[in-house]
N, C-alpha and C positions, 0 to 999 in steps of 0.2 A: 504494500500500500504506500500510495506515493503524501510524505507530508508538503506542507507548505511551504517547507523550504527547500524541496525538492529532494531529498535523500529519503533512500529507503527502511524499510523496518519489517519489520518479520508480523505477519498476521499472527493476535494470539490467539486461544484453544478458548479461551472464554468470552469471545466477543461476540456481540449477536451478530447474527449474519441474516438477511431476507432471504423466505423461503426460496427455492429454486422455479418448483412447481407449483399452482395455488389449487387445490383440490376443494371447492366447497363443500364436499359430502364428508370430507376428513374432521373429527372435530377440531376447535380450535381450543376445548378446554377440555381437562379430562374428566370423565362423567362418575355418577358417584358409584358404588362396588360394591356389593354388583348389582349391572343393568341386566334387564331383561329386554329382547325386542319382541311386543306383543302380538307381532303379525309372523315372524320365523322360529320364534323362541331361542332362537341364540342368545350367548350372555357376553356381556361386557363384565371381565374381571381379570387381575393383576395387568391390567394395560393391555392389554387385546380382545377381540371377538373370539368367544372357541363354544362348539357346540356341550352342551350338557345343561344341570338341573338347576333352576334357583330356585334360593332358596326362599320363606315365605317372607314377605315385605321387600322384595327386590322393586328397585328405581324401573321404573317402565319408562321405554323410549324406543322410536324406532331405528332399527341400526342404518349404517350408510347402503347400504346393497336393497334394502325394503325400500330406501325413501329415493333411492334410484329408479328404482320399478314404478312406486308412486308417481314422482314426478317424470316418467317415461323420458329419462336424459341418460342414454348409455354412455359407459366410457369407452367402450370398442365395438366394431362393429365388422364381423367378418361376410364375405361376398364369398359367395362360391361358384364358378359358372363352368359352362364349357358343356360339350356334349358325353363327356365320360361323366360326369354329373348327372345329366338327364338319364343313364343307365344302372347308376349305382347308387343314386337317392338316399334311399333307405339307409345304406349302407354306412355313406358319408356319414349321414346325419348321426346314427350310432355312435359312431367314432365322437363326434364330438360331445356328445352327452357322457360317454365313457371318461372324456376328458375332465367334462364339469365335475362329472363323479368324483372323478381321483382329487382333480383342485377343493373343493369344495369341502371332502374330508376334513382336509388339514386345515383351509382358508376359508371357513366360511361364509367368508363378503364376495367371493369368487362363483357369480354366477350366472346361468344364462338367462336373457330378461324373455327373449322370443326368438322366434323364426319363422322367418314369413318368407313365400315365394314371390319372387320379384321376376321382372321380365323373362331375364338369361337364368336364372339360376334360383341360389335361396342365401337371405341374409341374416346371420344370426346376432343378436344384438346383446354385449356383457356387460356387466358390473365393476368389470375390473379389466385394466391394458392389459392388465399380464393373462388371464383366461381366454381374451381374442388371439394372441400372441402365441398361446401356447396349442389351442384349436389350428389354429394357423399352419403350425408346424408338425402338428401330429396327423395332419391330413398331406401335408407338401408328403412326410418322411413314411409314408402309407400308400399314396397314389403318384408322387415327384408331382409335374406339371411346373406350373410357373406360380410362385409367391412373393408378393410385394409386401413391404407396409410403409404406411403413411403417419407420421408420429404430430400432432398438435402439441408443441409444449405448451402453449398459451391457454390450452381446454383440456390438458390432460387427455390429450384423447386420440386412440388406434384405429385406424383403417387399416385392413387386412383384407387382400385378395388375393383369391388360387381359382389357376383356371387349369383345366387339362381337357 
């Protein structure tokens, strides 16, 4: 960091620093423990979402992945087209639900919001960059074809397309 008088200095470890990314659905305060979300029943406690039981008089709130859904604003949005697509539908689509499966274990804010068929193909729309990301790649490393993505740092937000 450059001073005023033009000489440099070492950034320290406890300065604040401005977010990178700004995520609205991220809290910005941390909520009280433990939360329950009354529409998935995930809980909020020791500083993360993780699936399991609260206990009786738990803080009710809905978590970020339900109030994603609510207000229909996905963070990724995967395209899948092509004419090996229009034969193996089904199949695809599996594959990614398989995906959400596995993410969703571990990350419960990691989910699929929909899929809907669009002109050429079907778009499936997530909760999380990294669940478009990782659909993305579990269908390129399954069927090859061609996969792009498109990164919004400004929205937080994934565009993901495989065509074969």
């Amino acid at each position: 960091m450059k001073t005023d008088r033009g000489s440099w200095r070492p950034l320290r470890r406890d300065e604040l620093r401005d977010e990178l990314v700004h995520d609205s659905y991220k809290s910005s305060k941390k909520l009280p423990e433990p939360t329950q979300c009354p529409e998935c029943g995930v809980i909020y406690s020791g500083g993360r979402w993780n699936w399991g039981l609260a206990p009786e008089g738990a803080h009710r709130q809905r978590c970020p992945a339900c109030q994603r859904v609510h207000d229909r604003y996905p963070a990724g949005y995967v395209v899948l087209t092509g004419e090996f697509l229009a034969g193996h539908r089904d199949e695809v689509l599996h594959l990614a639900r398989n995906r959400e499966a596995m993410e969703k274990a571990e990350h419960p804010l990691e989910r699929i919001m929909a899929v809907e068929d669009i002109e050429d193909g079907v778009q499936i729309t997530t909760t999380d960059t990294h669940l478009a990301r990782d659909i993305g790649e579990a269908v390129h490393s399954a069927y090859q074809g061609n996969l792009e993505y498109h990164y919004n740092k400004e929205q937080s937000l994934l565009r993901v397309h495989w065509a074969r």
